[in-house]
Gaussian input, Z-matrix of N, CA and C with variables (Angstrom, degrees):
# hf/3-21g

backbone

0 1
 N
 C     1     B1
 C     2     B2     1     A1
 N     3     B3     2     A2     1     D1
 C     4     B4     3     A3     2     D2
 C     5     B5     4     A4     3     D3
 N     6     B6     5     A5     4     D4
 C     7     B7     6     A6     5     D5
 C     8     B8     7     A7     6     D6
 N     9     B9     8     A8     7     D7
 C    10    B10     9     A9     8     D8
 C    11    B11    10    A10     9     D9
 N    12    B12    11    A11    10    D10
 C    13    B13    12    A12    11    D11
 C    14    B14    13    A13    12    D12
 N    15    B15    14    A14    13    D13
 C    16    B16    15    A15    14    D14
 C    17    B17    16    A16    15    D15
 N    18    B18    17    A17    16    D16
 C    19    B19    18    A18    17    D17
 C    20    B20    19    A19    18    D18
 N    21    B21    20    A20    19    D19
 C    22    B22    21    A21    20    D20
 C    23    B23    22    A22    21    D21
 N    24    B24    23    A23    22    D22
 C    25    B25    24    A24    23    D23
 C    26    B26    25    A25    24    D24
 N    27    B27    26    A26    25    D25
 C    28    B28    27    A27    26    D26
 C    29    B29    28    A28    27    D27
 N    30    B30    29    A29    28    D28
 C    31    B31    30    A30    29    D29
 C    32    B32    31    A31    30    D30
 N    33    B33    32    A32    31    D31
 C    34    B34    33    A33    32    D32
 C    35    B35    34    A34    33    D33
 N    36    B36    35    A35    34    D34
 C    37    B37    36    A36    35    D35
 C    38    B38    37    A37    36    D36
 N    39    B39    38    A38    37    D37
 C    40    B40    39    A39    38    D38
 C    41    B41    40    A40    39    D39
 N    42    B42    41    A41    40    D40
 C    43    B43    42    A42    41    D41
 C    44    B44    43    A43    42    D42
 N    45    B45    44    A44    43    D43
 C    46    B46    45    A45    44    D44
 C    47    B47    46    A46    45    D45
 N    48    B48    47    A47    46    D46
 C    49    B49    48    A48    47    D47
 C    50    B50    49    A49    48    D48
 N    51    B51    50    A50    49    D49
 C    52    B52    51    A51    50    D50
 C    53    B53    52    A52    51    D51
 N    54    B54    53    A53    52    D52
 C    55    B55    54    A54    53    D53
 C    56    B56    55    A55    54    D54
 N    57    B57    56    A56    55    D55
 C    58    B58    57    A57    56    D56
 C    59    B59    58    A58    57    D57
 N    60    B60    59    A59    58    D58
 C    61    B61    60    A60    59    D59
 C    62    B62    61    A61    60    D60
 N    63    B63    62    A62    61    D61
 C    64    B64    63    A63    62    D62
 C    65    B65    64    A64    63    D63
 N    66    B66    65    A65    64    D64
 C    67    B67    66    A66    65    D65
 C    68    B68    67    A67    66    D66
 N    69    B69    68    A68    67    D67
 C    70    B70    69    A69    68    D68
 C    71    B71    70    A70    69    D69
 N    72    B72    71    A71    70    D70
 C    73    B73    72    A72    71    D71
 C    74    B74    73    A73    72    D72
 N    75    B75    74    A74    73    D73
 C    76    B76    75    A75    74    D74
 C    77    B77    76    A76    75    D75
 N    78    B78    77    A77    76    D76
 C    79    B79    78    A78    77    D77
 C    80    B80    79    A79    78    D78
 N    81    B81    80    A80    79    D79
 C    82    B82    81    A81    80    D80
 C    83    B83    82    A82    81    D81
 N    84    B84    83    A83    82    D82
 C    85    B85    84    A84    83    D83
 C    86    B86    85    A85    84    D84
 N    87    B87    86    A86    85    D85
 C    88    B88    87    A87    86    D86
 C    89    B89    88    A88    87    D87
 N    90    B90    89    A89    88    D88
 C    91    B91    90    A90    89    D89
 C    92    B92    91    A91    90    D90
 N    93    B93    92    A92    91    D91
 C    94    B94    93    A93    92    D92
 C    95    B95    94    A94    93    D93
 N    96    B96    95    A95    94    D94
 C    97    B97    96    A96    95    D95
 C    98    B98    97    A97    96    D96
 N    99    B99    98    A98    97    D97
 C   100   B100    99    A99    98    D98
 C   101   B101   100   A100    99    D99
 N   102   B102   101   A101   100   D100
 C   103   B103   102   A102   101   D101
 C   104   B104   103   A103   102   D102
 N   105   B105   104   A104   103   D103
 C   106   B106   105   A105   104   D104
 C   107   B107   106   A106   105   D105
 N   108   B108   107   A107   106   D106
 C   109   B109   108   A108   107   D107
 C   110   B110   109   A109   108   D108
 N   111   B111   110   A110   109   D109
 C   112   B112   111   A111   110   D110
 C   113   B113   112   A112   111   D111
 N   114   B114   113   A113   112   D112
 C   115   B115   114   A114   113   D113
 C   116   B116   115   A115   114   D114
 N   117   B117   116   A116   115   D115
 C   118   B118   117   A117   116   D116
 C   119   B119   118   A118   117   D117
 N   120   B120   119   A119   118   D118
 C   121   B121   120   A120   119   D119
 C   122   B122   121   A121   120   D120
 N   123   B123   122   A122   121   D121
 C   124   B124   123   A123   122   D122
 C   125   B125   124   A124   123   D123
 N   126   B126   125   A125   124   D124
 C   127   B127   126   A126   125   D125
 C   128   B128   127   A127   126   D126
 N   129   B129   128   A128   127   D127
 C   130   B130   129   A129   128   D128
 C   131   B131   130   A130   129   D129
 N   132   B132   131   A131   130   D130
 C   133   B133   132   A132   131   D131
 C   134   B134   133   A133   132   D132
 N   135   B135   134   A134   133   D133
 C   136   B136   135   A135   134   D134
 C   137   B137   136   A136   135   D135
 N   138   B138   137   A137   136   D136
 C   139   B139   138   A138   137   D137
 C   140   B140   139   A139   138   D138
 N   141   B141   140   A140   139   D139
 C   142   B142   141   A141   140   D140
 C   143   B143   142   A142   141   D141
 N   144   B144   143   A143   142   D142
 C   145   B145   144   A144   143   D143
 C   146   B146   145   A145   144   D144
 N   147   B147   146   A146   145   D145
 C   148   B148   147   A147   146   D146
 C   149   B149   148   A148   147   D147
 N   150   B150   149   A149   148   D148
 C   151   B151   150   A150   149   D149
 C   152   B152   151   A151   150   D150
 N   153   B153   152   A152   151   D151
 C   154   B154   153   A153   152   D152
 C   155   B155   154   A154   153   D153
 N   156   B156   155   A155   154   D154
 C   157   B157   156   A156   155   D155
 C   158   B158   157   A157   156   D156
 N   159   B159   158   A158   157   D157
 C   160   B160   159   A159   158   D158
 C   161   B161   160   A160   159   D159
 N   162   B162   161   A161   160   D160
 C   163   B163   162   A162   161   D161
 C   164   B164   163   A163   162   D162
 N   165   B165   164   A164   163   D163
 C   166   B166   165   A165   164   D164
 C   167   B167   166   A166   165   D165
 N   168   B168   167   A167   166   D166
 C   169   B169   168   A168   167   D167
 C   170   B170   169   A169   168   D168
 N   171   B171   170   A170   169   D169
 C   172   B172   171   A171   170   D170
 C   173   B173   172   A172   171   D171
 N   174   B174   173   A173   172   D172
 C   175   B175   174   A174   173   D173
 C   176   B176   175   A175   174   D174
 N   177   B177   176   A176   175   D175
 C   178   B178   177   A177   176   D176
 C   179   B179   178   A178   177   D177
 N   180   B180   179   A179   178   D178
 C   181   B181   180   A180   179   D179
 C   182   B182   181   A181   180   D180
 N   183   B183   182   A182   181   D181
 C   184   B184   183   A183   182   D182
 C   185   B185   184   A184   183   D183
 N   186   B186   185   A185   184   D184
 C   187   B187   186   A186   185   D185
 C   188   B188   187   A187   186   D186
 N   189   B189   188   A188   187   D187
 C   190   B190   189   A189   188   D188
 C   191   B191   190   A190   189   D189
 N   192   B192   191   A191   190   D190
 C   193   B193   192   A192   191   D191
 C   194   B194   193   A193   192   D192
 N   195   B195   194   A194   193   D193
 C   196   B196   195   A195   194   D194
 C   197   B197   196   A196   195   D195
 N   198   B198   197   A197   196   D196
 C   199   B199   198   A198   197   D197
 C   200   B200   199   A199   198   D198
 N   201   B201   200   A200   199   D199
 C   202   B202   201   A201   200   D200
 C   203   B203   202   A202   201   D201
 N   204   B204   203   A203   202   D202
 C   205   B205   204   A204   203   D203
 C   206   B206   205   A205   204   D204
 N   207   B207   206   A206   205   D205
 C   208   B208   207   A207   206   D206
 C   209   B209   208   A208   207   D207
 N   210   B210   209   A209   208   D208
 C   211   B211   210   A210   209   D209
 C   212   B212   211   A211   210   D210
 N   213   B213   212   A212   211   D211
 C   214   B214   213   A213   212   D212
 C   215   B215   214   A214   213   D213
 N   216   B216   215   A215   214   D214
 C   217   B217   216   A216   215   D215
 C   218   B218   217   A217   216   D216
 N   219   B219   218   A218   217   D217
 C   220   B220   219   A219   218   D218
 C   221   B221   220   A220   219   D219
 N   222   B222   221   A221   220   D220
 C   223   B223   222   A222   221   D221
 C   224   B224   223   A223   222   D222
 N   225   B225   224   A224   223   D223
 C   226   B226   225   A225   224   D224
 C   227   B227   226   A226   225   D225
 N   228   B228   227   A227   226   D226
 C   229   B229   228   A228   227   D227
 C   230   B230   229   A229   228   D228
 N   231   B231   230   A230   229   D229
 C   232   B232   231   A231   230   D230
 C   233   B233   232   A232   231   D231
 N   234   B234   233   A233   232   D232
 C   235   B235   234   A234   233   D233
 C   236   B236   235   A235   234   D234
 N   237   B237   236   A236   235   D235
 C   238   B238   237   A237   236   D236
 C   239   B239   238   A238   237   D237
 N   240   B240   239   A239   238   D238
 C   241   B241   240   A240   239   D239
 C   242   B242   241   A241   240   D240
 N   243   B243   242   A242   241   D241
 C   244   B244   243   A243   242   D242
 C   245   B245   244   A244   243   D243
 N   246   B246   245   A245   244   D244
 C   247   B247   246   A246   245   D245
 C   248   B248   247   A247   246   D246
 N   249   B249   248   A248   247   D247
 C   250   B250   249   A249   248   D248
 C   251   B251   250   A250   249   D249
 N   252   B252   251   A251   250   D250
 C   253   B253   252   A252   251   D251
 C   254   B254   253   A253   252   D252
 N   255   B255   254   A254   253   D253
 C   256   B256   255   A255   254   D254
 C   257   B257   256   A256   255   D255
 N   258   B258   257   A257   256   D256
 C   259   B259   258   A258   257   D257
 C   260   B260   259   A259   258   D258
 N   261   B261   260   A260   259   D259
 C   262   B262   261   A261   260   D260
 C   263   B263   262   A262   261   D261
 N   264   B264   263   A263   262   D262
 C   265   B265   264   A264   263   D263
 C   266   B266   265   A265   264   D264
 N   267   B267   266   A266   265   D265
 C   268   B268   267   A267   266   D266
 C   269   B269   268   A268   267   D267
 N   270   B270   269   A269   268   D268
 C   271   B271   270   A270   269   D269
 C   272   B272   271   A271   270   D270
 N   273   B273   272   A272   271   D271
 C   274   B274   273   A273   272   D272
 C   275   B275   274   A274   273   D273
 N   276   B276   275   A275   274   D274
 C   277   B277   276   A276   275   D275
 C   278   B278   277   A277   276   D276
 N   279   B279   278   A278   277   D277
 C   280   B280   279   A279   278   D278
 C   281   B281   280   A280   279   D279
 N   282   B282   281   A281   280   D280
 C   283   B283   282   A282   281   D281
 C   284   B284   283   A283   282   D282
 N   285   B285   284   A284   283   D283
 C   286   B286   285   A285   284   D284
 C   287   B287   286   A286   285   D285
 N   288   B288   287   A287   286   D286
 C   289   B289   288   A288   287   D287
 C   290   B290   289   A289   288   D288
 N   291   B291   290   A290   289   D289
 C   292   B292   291   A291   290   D290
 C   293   B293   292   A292   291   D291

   B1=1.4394
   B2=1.5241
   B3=0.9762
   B4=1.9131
   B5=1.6699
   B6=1.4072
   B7=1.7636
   B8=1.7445
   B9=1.5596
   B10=1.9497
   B11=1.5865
   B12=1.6602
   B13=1.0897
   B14=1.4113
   B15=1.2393
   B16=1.0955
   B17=1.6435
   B18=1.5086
   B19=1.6243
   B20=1.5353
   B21=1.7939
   B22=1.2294
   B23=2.0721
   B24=1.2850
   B25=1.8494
   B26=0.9143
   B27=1.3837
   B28=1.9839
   B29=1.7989
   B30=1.1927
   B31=1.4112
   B32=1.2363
   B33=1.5065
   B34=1.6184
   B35=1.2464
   B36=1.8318
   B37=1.4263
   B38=1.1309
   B39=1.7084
   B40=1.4582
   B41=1.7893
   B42=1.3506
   B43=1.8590
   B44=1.2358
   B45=1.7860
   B46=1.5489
   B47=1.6012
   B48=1.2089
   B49=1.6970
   B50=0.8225
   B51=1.6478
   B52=1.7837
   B53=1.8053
   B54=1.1713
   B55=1.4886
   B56=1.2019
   B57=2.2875
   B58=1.4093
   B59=1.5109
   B60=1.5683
   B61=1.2970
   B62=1.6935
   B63=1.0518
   B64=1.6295
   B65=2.0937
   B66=0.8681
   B67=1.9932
   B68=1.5050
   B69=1.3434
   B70=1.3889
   B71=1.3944
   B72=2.2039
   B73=1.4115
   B74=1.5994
   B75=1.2647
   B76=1.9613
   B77=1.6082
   B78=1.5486
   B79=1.2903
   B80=2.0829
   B81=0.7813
   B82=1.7962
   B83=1.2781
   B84=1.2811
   B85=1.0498
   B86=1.2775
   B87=1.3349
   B88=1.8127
   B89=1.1928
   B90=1.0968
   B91=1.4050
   B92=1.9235
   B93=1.0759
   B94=1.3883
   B95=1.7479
   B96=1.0101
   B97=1.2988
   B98=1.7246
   B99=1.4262
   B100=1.4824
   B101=1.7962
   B102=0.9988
   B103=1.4576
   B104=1.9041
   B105=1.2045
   B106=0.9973
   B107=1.9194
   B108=1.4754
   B109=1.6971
   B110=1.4763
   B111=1.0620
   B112=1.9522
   B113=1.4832
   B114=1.3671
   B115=1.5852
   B116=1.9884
   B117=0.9723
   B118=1.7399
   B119=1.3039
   B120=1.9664
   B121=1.1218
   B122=1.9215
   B123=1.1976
   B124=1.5560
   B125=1.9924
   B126=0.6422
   B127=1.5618
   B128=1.2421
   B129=1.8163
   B130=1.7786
   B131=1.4617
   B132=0.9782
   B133=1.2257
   B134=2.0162
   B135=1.7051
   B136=1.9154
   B137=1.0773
   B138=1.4838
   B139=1.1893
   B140=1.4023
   B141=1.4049
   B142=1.5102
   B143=1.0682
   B144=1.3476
   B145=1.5100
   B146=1.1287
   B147=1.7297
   B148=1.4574
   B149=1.5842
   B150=1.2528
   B151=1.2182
   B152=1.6519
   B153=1.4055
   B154=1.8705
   B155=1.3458
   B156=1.6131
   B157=1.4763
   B158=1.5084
   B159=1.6859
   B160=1.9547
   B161=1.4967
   B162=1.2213
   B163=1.3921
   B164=1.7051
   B165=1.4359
   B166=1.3873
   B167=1.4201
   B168=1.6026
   B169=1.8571
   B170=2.0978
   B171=1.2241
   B172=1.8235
   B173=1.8145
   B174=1.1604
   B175=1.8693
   B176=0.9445
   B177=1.8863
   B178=1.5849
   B179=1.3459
   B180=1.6920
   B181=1.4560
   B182=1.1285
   B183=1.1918
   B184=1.4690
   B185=1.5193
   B186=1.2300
   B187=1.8812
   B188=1.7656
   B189=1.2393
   B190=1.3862
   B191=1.6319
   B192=1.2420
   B193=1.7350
   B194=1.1853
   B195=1.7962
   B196=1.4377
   B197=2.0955
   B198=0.8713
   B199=1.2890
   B200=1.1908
   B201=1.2812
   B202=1.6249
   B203=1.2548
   B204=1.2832
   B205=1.7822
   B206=1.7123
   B207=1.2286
   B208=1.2876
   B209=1.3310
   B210=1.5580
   B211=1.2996
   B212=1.7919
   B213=1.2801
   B214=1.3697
   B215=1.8746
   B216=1.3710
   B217=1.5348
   B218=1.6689
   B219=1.2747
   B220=1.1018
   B221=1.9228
   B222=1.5074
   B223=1.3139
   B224=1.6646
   B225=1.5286
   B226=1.7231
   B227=1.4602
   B228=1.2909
   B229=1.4276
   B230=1.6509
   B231=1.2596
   B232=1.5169
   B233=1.0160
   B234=1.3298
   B235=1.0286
   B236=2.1324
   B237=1.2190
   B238=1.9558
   B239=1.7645
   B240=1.2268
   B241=1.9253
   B242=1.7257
   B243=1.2705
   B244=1.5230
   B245=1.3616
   B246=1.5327
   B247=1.0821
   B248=1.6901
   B249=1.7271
   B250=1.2019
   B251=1.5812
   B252=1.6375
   B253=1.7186
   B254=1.4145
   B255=1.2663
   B256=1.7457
   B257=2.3321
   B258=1.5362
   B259=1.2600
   B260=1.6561
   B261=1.1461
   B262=1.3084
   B263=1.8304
   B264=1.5813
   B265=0.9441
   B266=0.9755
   B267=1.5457
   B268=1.3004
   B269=1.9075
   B270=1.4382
   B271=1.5104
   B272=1.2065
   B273=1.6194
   B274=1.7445
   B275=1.7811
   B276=1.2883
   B277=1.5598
   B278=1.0166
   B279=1.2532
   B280=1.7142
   B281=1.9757
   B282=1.3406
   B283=1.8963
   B284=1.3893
   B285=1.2944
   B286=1.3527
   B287=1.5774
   B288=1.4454
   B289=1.9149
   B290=1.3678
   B291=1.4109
   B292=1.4194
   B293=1.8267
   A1=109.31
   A2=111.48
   A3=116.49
   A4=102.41
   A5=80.21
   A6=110.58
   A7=110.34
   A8=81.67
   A9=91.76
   A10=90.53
   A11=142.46
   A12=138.03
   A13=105.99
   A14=139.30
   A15=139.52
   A16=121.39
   A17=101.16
   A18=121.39
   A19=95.56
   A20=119.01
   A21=112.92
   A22=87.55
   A23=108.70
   A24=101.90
   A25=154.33
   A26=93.44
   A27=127.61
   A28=91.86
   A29=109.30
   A30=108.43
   A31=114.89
   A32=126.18
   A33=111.20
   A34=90.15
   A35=142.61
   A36=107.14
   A37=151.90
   A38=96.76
   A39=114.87
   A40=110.00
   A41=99.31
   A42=118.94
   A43=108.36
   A44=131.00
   A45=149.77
   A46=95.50
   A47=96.25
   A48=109.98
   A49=112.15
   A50=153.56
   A51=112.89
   A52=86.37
   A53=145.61
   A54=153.49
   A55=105.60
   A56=104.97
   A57=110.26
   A58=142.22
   A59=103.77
   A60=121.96
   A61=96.06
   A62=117.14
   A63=140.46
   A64=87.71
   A65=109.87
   A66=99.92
   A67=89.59
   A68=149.49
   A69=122.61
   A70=125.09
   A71=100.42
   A72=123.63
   A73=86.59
   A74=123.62
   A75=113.19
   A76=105.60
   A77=97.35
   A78=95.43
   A79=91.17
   A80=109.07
   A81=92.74
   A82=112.72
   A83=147.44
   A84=156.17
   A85=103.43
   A86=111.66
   A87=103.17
   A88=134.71
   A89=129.23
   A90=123.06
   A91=85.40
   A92=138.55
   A93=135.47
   A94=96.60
   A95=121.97
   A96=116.19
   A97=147.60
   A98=111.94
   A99=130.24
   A100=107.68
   A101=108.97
   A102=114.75
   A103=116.13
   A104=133.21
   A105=127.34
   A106=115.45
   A107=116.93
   A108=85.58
   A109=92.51
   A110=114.01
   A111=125.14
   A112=106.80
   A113=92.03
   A114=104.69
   A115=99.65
   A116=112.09
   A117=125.36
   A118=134.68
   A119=116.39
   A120=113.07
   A121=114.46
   A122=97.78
   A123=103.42
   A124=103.62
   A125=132.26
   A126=138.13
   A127=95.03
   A128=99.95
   A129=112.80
   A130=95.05
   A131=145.20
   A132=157.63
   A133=87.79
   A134=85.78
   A135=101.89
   A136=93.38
   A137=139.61
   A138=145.00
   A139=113.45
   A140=127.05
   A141=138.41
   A142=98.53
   A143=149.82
   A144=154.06
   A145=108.55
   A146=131.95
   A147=106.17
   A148=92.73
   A149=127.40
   A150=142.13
   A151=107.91
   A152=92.46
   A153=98.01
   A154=117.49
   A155=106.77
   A156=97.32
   A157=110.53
   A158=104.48
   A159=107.25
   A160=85.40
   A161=128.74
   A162=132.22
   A163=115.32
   A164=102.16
   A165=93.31
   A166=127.04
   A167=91.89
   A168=88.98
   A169=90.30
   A170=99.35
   A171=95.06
   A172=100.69
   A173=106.74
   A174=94.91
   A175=110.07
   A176=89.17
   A177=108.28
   A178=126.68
   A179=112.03
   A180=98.39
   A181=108.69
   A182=151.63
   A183=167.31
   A184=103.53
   A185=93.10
   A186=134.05
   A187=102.66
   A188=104.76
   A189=123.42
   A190=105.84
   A191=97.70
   A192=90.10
   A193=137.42
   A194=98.99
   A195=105.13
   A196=116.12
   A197=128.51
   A198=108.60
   A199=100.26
   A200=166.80
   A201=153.33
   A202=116.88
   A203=110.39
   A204=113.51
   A205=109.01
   A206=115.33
   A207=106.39
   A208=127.57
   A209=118.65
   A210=106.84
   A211=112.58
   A212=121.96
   A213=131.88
   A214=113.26
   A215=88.01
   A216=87.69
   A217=105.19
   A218=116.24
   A219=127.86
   A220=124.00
   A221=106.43
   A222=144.65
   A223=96.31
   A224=112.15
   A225=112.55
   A226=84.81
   A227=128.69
   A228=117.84
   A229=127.31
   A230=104.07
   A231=108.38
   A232=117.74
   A233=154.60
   A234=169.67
   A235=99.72
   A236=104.29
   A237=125.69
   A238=97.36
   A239=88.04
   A240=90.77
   A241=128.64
   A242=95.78
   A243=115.01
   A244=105.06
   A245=129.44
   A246=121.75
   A247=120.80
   A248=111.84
   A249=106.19
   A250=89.92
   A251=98.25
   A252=98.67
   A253=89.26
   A254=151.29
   A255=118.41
   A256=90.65
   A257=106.49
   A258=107.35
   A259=132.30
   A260=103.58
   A261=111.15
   A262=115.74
   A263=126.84
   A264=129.50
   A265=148.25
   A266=120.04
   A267=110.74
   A268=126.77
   A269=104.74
   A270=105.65
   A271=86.53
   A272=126.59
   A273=115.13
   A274=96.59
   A275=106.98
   A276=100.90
   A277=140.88
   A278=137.60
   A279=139.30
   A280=94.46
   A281=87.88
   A282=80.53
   A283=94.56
   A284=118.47
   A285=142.68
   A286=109.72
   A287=85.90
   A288=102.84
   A289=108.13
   A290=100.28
   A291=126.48
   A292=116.77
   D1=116.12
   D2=174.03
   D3=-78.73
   D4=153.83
   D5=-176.54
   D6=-21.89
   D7=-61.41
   D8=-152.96
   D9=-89.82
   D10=26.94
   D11=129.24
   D12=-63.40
   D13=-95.19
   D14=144.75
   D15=39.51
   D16=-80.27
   D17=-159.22
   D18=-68.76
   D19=-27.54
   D20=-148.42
   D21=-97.96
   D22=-10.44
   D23=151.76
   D24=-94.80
   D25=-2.37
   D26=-168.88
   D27=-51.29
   D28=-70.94
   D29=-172.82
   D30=-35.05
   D31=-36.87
   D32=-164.19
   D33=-97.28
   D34=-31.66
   D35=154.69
   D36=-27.66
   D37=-57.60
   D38=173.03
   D39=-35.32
   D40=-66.03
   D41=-179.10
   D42=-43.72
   D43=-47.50
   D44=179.26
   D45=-46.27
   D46=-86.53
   D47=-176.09
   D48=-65.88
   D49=-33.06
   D50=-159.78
   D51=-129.54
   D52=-29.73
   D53=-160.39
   D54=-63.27
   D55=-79.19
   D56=172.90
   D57=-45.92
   D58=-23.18
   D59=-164.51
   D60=-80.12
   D61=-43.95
   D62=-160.56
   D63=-87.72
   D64=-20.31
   D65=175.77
   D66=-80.56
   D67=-29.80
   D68=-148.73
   D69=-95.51
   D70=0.62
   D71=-176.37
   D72=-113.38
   D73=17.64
   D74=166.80
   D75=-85.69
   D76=122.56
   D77=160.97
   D78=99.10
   D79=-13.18
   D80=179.47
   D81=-68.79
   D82=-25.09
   D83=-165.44
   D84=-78.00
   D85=-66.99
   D86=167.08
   D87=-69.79
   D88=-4.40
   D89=-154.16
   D90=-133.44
   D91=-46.04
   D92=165.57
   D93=127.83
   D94=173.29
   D95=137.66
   D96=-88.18
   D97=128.11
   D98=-170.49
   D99=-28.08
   D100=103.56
   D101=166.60
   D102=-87.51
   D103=34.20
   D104=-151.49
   D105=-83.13
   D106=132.11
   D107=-177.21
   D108=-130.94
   D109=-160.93
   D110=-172.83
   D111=-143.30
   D112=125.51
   D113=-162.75
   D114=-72.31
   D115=97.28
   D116=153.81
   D117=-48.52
   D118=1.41
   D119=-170.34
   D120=-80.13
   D121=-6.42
   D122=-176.32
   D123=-104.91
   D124=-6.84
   D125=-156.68
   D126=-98.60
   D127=155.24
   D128=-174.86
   D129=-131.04
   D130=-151.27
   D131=52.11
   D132=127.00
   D133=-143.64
   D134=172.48
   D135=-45.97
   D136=-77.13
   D137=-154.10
   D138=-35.93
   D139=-39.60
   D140=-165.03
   D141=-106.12
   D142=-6.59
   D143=160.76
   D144=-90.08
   D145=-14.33
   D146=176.78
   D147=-123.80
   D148=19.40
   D149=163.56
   D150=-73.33
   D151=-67.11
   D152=177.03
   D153=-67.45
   D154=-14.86
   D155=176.94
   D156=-100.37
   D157=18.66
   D158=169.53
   D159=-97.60
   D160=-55.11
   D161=-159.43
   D162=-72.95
   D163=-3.91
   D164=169.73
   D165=-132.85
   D166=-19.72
   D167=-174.28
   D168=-139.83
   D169=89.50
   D170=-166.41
   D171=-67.06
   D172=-52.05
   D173=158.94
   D174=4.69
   D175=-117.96
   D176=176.53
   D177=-14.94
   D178=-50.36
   D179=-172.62
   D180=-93.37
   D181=25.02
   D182=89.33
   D183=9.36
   D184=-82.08
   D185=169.81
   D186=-19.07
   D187=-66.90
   D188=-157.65
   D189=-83.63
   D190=-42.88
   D191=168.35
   D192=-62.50
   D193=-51.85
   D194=160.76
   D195=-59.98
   D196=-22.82
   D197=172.30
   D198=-102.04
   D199=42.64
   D200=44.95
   D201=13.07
   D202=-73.71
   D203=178.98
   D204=-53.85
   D205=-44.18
   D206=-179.75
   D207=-95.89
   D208=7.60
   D209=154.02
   D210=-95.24
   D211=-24.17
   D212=153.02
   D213=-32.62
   D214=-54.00
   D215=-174.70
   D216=-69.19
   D217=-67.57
   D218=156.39
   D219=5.25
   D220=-68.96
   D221=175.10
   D222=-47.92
   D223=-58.32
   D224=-151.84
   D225=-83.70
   D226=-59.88
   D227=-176.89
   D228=-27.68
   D229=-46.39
   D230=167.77
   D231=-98.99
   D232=5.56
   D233=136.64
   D234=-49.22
   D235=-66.07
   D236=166.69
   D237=-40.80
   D238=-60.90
   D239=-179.46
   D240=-49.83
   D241=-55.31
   D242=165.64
   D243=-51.98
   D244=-66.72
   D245=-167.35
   D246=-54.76
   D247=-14.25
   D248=-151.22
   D249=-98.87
   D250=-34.49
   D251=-174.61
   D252=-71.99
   D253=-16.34
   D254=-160.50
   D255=-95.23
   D256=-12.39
   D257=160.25
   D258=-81.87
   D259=26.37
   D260=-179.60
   D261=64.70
   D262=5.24
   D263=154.08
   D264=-91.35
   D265=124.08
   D266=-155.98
   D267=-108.08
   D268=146.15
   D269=-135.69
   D270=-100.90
   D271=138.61
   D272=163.99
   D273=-146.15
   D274=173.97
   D275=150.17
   D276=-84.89
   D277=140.82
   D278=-159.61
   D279=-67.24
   D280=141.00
   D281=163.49
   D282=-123.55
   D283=133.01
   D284=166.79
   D285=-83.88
   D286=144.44
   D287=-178.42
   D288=-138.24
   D289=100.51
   D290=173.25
   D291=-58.72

């Protein structure tokens, strides 16, 4: 990559790293921080285990969702694959020509 590739993205780095990060402490001072929880009195099971784990540790359940979604995703992709090879289609990666 040459220089003035570079120079001509700097700006939306700049904005990436130091701008967005710095919007998500606007406004805490007045407004307080979000205490929000989810009422558990009806819930059983998964449901009430990943309930308490929004209402108590949002991380973690951050954590757990996102690697949910991506073994889910994960799962259908080859799952998509299988289906296509047992259809007589055959699956590869595209090669691009620059």
């Amino acid at each position: 990559m040459k220089f003035n590739d570079i120079k001509s993205i700097l700006p939306w780095i700049i904005i990436l790293f130091v701008l967005f990060p710095l919007s998500f402490f606007l406004g805490v001072e007045k407004e307080g921080l979000l205490n929000v929880r989810v009422d558990t009195s009806d819930l059983e099971g998964i449901r009430l285990w990943l309930t308490n784990l929004y209402n108590d540790h949002r991380f973690l359940f951050a954590v757990v969702v996102t690697l949910t979604m991506a073994t889910v995703g994960i799962t259908i992709a080859f799952l998509t694959d299988i289906i296509l090879k047992v259809l007589g289609l055959e699956v590869s990666k595209i090669q691009h020509h620059e």
